[in-house]
C-alpha positions in Angstrom: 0.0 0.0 0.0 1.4 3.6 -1.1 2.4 6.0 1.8 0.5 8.9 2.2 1.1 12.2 -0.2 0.0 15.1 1.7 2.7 17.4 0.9 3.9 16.6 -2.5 1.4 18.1 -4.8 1.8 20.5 -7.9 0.5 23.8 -7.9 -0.1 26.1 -11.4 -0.4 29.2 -10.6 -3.0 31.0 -13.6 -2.7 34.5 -13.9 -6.3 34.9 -14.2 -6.5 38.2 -16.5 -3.9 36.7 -19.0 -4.7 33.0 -18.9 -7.8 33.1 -21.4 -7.0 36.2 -23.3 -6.6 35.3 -27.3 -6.4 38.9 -27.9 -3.1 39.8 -29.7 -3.3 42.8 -30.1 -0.9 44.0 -27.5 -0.5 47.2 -27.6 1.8 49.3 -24.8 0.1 50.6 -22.6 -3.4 49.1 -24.0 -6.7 49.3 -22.9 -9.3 46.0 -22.2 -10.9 47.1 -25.3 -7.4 47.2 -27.0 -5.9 44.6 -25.3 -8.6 42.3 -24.3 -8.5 40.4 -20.9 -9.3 36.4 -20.1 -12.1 35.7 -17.8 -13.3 32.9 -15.4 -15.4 31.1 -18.2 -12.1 31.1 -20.0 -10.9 28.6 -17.8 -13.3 25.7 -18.9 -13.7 22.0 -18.7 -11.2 22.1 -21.7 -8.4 23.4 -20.0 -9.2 22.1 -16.6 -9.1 18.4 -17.8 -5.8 19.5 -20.2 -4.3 20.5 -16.8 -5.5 17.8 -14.6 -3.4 15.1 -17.2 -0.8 17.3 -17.7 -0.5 16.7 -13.4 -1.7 19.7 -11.8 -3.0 19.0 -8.5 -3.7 22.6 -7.3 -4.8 25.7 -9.3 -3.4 29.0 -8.2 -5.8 32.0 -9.6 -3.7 35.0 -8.9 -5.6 38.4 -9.5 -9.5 36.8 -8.1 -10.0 40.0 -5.3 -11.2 43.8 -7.1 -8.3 45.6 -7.3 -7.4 49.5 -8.3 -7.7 50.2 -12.1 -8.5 52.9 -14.4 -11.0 50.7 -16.5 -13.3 52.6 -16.2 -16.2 50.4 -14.1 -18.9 52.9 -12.7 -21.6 51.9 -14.5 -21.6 49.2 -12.5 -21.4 51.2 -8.9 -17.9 50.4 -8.5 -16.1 53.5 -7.4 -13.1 54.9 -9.9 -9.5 54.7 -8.8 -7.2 57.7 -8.9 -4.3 57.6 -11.8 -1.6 58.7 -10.0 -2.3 56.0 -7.6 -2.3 53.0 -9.8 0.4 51.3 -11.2 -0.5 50.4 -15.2 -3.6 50.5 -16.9 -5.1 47.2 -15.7 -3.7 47.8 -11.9 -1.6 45.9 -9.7 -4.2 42.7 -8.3 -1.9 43.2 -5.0 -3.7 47.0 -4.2 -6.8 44.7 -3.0 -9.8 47.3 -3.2 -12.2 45.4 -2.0 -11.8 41.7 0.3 -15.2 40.9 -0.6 -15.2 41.2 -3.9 -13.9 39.8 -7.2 -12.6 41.5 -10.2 -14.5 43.2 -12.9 -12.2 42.1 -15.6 -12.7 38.7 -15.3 -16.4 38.3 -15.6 -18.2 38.6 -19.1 -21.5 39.2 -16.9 -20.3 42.1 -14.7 -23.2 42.4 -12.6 -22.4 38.5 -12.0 -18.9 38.3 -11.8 -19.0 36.7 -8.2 -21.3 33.6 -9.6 -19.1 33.1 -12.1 -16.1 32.7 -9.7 -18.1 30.5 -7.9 -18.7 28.6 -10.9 -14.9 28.4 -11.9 -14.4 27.1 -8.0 -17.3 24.6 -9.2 -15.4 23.8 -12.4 -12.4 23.4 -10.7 -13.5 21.1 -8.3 -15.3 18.7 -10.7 -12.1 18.0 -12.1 -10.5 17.0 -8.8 -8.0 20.1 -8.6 -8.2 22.4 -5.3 -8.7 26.1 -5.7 -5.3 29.1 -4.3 -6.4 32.6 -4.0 -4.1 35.2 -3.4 -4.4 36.8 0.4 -2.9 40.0 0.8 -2.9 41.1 4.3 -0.4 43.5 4.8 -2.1 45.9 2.8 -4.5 47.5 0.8 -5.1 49.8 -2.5 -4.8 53.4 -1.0 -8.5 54.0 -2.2 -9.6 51.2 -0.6 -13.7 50.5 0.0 -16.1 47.5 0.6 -19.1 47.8 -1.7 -19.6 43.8 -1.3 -19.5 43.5 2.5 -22.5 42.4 4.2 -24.6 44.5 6.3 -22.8 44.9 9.8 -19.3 44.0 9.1 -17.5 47.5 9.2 -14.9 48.5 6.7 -11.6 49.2 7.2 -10.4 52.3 8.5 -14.0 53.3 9.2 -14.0 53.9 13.0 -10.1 54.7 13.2 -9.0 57.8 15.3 -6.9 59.7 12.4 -5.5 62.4 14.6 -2.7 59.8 15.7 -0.2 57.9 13.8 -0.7 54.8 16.0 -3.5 53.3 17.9 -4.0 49.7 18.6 -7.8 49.6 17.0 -6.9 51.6 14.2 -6.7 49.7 10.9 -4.0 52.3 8.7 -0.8 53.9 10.1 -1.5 58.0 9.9 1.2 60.5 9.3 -1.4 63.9 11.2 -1.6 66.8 9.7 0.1 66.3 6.6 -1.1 65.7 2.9 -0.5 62.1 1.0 2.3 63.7 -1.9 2.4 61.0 -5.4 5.9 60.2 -5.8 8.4 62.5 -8.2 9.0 60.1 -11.5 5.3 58.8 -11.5 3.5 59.4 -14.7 0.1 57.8 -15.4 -0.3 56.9 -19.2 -3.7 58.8 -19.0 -4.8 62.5 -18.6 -4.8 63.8 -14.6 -8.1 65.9 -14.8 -7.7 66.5 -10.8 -5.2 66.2 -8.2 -5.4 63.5 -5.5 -6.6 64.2 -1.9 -5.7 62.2 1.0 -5.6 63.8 4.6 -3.9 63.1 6.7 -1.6 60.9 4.6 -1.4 57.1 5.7 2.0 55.2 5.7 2.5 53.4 2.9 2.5 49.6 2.3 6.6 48.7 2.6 6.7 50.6 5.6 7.4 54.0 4.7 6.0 56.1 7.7 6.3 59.5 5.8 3.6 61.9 3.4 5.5 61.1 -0.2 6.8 58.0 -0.2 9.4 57.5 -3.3 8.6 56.3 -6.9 10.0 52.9 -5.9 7.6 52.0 -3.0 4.4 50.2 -3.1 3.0 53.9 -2.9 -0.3 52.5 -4.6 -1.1 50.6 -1.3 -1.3 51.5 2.4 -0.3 49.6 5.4 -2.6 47.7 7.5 -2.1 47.9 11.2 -1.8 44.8 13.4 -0.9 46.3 16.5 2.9 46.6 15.7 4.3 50.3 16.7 6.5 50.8 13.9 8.0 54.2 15.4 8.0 53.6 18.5 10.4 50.3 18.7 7.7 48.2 17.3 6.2 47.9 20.6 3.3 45.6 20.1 -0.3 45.6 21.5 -1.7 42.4 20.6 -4.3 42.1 23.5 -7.5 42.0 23.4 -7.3 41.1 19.5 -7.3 44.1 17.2 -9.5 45.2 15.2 -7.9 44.1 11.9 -7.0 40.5 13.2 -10.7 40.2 13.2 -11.3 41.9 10.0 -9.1 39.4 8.6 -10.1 36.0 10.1 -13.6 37.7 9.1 -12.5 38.1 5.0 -10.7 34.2 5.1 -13.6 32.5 6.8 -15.8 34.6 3.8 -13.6 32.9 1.7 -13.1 29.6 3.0 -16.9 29.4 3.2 -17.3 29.3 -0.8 -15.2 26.7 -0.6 -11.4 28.1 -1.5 -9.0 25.3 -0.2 -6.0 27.4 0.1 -4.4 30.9 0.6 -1.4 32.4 -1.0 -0.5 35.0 1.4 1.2 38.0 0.0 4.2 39.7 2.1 3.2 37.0 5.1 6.7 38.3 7.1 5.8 41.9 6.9 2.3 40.5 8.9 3.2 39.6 12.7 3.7 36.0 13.3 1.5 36.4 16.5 -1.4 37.1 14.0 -0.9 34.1 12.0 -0.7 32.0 14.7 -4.7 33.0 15.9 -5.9 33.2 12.5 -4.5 30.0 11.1 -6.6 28.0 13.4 -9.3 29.8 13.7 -9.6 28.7 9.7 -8.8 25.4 10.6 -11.6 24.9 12.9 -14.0 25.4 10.7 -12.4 23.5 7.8 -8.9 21.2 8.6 -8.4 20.9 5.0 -7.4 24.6 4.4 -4.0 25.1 3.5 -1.6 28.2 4.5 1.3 29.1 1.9 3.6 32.1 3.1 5.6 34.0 0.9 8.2 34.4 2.8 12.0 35.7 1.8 13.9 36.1 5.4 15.3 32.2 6.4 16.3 33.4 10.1 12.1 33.4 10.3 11.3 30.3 8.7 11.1 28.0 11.9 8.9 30.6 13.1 6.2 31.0 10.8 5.8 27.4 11.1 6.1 26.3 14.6 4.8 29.5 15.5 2.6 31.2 12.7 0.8 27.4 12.0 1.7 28.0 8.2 2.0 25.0 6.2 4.1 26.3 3.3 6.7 28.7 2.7 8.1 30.2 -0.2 11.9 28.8 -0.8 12.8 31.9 -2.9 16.2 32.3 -1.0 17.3 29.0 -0.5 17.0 26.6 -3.2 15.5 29.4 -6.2 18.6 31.2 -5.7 21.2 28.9 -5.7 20.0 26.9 -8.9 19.5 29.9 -10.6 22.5 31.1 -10.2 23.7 27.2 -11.8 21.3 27.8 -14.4 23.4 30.8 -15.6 26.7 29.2 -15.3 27.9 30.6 -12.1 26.5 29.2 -9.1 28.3 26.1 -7.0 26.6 22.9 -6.3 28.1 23.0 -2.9 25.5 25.6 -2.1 22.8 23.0 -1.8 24.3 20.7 0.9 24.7 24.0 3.0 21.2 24.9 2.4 19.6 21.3 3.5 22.0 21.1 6.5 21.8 24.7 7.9 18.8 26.3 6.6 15.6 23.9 5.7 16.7 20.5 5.9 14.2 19.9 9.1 11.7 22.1 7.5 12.1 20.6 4.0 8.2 19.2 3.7 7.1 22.6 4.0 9.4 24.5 1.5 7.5 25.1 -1.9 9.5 25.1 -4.4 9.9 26.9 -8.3 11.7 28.5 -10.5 9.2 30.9 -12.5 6.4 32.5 -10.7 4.9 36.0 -11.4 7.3 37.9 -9.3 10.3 36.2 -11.1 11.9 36.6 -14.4 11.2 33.9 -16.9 13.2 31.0 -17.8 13.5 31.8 -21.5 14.5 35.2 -21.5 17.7 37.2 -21.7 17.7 37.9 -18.1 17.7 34.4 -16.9 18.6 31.6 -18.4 18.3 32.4 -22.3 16.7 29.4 -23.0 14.4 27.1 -20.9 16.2 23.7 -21.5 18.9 24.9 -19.6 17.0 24.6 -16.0 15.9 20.9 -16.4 18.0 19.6 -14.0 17.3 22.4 -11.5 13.6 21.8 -12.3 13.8 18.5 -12.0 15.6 18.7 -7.9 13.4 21.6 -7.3 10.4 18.9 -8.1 12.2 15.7 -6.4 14.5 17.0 -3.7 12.4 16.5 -0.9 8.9 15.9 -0.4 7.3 19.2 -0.1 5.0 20.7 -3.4 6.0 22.2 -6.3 5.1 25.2 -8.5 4.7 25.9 -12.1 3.7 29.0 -13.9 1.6 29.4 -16.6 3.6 29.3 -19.8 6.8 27.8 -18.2 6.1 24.6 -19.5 6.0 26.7 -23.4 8.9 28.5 -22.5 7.3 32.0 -22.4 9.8 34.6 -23.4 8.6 38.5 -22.5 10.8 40.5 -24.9 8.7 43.5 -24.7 7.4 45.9 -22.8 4.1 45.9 -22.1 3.5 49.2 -19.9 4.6 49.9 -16.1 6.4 46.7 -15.8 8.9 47.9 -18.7 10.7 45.0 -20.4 12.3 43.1 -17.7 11.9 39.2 -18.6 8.7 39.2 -16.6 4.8 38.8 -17.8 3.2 42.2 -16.9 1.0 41.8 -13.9 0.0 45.6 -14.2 -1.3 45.8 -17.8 -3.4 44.7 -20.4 -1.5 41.9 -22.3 -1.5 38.4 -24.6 1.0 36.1 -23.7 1.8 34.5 -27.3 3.2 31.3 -26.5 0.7 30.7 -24.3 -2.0 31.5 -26.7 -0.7 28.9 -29.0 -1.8 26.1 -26.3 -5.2 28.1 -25.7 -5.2 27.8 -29.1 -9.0 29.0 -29.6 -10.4 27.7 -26.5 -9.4 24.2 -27.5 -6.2 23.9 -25.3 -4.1 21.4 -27.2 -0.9 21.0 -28.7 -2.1 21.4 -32.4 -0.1 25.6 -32.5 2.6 24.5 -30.8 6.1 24.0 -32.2 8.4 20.7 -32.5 10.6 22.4 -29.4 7.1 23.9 -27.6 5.6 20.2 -27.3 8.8 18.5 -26.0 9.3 20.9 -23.3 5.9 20.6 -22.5 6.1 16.7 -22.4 9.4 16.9 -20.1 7.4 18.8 -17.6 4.2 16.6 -17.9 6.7 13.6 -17.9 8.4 15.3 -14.0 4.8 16.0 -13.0 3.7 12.4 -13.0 7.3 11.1 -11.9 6.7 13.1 -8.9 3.0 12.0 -8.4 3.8 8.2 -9.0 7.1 7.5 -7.3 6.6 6.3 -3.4 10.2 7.4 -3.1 9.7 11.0 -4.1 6.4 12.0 -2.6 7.0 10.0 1.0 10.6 9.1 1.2 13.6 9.6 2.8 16.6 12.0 1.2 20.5 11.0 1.3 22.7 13.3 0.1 26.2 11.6 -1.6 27.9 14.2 -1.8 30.2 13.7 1.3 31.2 10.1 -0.3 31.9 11.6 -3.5 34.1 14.8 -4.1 37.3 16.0 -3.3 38.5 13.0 -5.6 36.8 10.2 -4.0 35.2 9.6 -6.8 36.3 9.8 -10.3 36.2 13.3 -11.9 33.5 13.9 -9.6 32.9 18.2 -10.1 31.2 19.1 -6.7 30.5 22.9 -8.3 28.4 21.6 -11.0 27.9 17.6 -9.7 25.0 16.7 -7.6 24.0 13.3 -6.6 21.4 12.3 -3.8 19.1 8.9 -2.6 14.7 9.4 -2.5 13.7 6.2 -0.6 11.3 4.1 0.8 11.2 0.6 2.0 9.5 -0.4 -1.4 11.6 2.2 -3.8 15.1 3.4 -4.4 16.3 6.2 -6.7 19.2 7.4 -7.5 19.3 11.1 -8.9 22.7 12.7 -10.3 22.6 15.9 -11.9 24.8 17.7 -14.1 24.8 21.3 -14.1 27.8 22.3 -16.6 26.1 24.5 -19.2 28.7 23.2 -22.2 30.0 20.0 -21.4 29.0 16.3 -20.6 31.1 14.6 -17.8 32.2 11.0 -17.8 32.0 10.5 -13.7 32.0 7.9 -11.2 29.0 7.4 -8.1 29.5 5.6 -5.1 26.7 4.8 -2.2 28.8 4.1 0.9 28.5 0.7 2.2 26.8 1.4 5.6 24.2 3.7 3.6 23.4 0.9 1.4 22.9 -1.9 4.3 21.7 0.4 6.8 19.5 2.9 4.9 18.7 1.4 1.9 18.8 -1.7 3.5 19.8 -3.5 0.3 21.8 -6.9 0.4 24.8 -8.2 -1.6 25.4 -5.5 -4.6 25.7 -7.6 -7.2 22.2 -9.0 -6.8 20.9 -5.4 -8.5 21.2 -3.4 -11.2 20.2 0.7 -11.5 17.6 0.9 -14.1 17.1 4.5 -15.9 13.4 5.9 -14.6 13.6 9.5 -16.2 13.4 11.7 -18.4 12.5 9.9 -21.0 13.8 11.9 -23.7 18.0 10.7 -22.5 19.0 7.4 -23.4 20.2 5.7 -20.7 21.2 1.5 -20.0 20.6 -0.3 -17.3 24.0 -0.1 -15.2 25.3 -3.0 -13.0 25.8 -1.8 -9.3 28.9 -4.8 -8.0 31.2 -2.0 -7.5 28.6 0.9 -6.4 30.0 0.8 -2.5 33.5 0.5 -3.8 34.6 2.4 -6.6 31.2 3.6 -8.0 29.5 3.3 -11.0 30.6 4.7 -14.0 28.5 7.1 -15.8 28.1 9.3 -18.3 26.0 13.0 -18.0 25.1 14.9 -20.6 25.2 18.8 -20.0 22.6 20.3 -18.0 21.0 17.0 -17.2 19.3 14.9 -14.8 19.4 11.1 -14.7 17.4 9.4 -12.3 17.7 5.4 -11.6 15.9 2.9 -9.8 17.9 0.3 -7.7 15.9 -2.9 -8.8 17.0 -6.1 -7.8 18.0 -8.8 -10.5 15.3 -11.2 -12.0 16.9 -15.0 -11.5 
């Protein structure tokens, strides 16, 4: 019987707004009528079920909560937002405008753009995928409102006392007696027809306690107050429970309640851990299931915000992102892996998410990263099998999506736009009409695609990955004990269970294959593996398909190694099966 699989699932995270859109038009700086947008219906049972056998467990829809835009939605009763306090024409979906509410763009029936949410949660859940949404607690857009809050649950800011830059109760940070001042060097690509009023001015959401805060700053958002003095040595005042704690637990539970089964949550570090720690279970009372994913990018509080703050995820941006993408590029040290399992998250490994592309980051494909997305399959491939915790994908990194333009506020920086209007062109190729299939894709386009489906499954199927235990080999290896053994670029480690063994070694050189030897000491493979006589077994090659690789005899594996030979920037992963008499 398989071992349980709690934590090794695969999460794609959607950017909702550009997922469906087959507009490609894209045009800087370009409207929703210019640019078009996707909406929830986009994401039918079509692309679901293309997802589900592609291996997605989760689905991540980034961009679900109303946000501040200048689309222009008043017609409907939904307040305008100010231009010089919006970032892009479609708006940053991290200035949340209203909790209780979904996005305008993404419904074709705007008076019923909650139902059809509900109805892609629906969707989502017929096809045996759980439903992310993004959480941003730290703060809000600066014009926030609640238009969709029900009767008796008070808005933020509503009963604060704004004569003081701190109280406990309040829900914003105040700077008295001073005007909000829009950043020098911010220039809306649309005509200003009025200055922008806000007295007194409220501290901005990266912590900047002053009027003007600088072009650079999350200046479109403001700070939310947990009860954390910032200028007065961060005393705290955490009891009774302030009034945005329960604002907060209010807003998840709202959530929860339609049946979301897990929360991103934006900036968590910049939220007090004391917070997390009541909210968490508070959720968890009133559904178990609900998972908790922090993004996260200081180590020194990792143990903390999950012994303490109850989350079950964090963000491995730091750790693992950095140092393979710093291999990716030719100029990182494999070395920088065994430091990071044994000092940093090696106890904590089950709960690191890992990735390399996510909206935040660069993609693969471009110029700023790696060039081309073929050179991160082996760092793909231990970001997916390292340890058991999940992994994430984002949409288009299994196409290789290359941004080479700009598309507005974002500028051309190797990222897709999360502030404008856009089509993602690779990415249309798989939407591909609505049909979501291969039929637009190129020769290169389909056999990425396949090596990620191909790692997704591995992941999902392999006892030894999803529940077992992790060896590392370095230590038996370099420094010459094995032959021509690289530890900058090398890296070979044991997944195992009592029913499966696999044996992954990497290669991270970017121009060269190595001819190499491996060696599993001898206690490891009576005492861990608990294997008998060596010669009774043989490694067989388990992935990726696409490298040919024989079936290697393992006599000499405790004693002089195996010998093997890695391509460049590879992964070869083998099974220890035992000989057939």
């Amino acid at each position: 019987m398989s071992l349980a699989n709690k934590d090794k699932f695969i999460i794609y995270q959607v950017f909702t707004r550009l997922f469906g859109n087959q507009n490609s038009t894209n045009k800087f700086y370009g409207t929703i009528e210019d640019n078009g947008s996707g909406k929830f219906n986009d994401i039918n049972d079509t692309a679901l079920s293309a997802l589900k056998d592609f291996g997605i467990t989760h689905m991540w829809y980034t961009g679900v909560l109303e946000h501040a835009t200048l689309t222009d939605y008043s017609q409907y009763g939904i307040a305008t937002d100010h231009p010089l306090i919006v970032k892009g024409i479609a708006g940053s979906p991290y200035a949340v405008k209203d909790y209780y509410d979904v996005d305008p763009d993404l419904a074709v029936d705007i008076p019923n753009r909650m139902l059809e949410f509900e109805q892609l949660l629906e969707r989502t859940h017929q096809h045996n995928l759980k439903v992310i949404i993004d959480f941003i607690p730290n703060h809000v857009a600066r014009q926030y409102h609640s238009d969709a809050r029900a009767q008796g649950i008070k808005d933020f800011g509503e009963d604060d006392d704004n004569t003081v830059t701190f109280s406990r109760d309040n829900n914003f940070y105040y700077i008295p007696n001073h005007d909000f001042v829009v950043p020098e060097g911010h220039k809306p690509p649309v005509d200003i027809t009025s200055p922008y009023h806000e007295r007194p001015a409220k501290a901005t959401g990266n912590d900047v306690f002053q009027a003007q805060p600088s072009q650079y700053d999350w200046y479109e958002t403001i700070k939310l107050n947990y009860g954390v003095d910032y200028l007065n040595n961060r005393a705290t005042y955490f009891g009774p429970v302030p009034s945005t704690w329960l604002k907060m637990r209010d807003i998840l539970l709202f959530w929860a309640a339609k049946g979301v089964d897990g929360f991103r949550c934006d900036m968590a570090e910049m939220v007090p851990v004391e917070f997390w720690s009541w909210v968490i279970p508070e959720i968890k009372k009133v559904n178990a299931e609900v998972i908790f994913i922090a993004e996260i990018y200081n180590p020194y509080e990792y143990h903390n915000y999950i012994s303490i703050g109850k989350f079950d995820y964090l963000y491995d941006k730091v750790g693992l992102y950095n140092s393979l993408r710093k291999l990716i590029e030719g100029h990182g040290t494999a070395e920088d892996i065994t430091r990071l399992w044994q000092q940093e998250s090696g106890d904590i490994a089950p709960n690191m998410l890992r990735f390399l592309e996510n909206h935040d980051e660069q993609r693969i494909a471009s110029r700023y990263f790696a060039g081309d997305p073929w050179l991160a399959v082996p760092a793909m491939a231990m970001s997916a099998t390292m340890h058991t915790g999940p992994l994430m994908l984002y949409f288009g990194q299994e196409l290789g999506v290359n941004s080479t333009i700009s598309e507005g506020f974002q500028g051309e920086d190797g990222r897709t736009t999360i502030f404008d209007y856009w089509g993602v062109t690779e990415f249309q190729q798989w939407v591909n009409g609505g049909n979501y299939n291969l039929d637009q894709l190129t020769s290169e386009q389909k056999k990425l695609r396949a090596f990620y489906e191909n790692l997704n499954h591995f992941v999902l199927d392999n006892e030894a990955v999803y529940a077992g235990a992790f060896y590392d080999l370095q230590y038996a290896n370099i420094d010459g004990q094995s032959y021509n053994y690289d530890k900058t670029c090398i890296y070979s480690y044991l997944r195992y269970t009592d029913n499966q063994k696999l044996l992954f070694i990497y290669n991270f050189n970017r121009d060269n294959s190595i001819e190499t030897t491996v060696r599993i000491p001898q206690n490891t493979w009576t005492d861990f593996l608990k294997l008998g006589n060596t010669s009774n077994y043989f490694l067989k090659p388990v992935f990726p398909d696409f490298i040919t690789a024989h079936n290697l005899k393992t006599a000499e594996i405790t004693s002089t190694g195996v010998q093997i030979e890695l391509p460049r920037v590879s992964v070869l992963v083998f099974e220890i099966a035992e000989n057939q008499h």
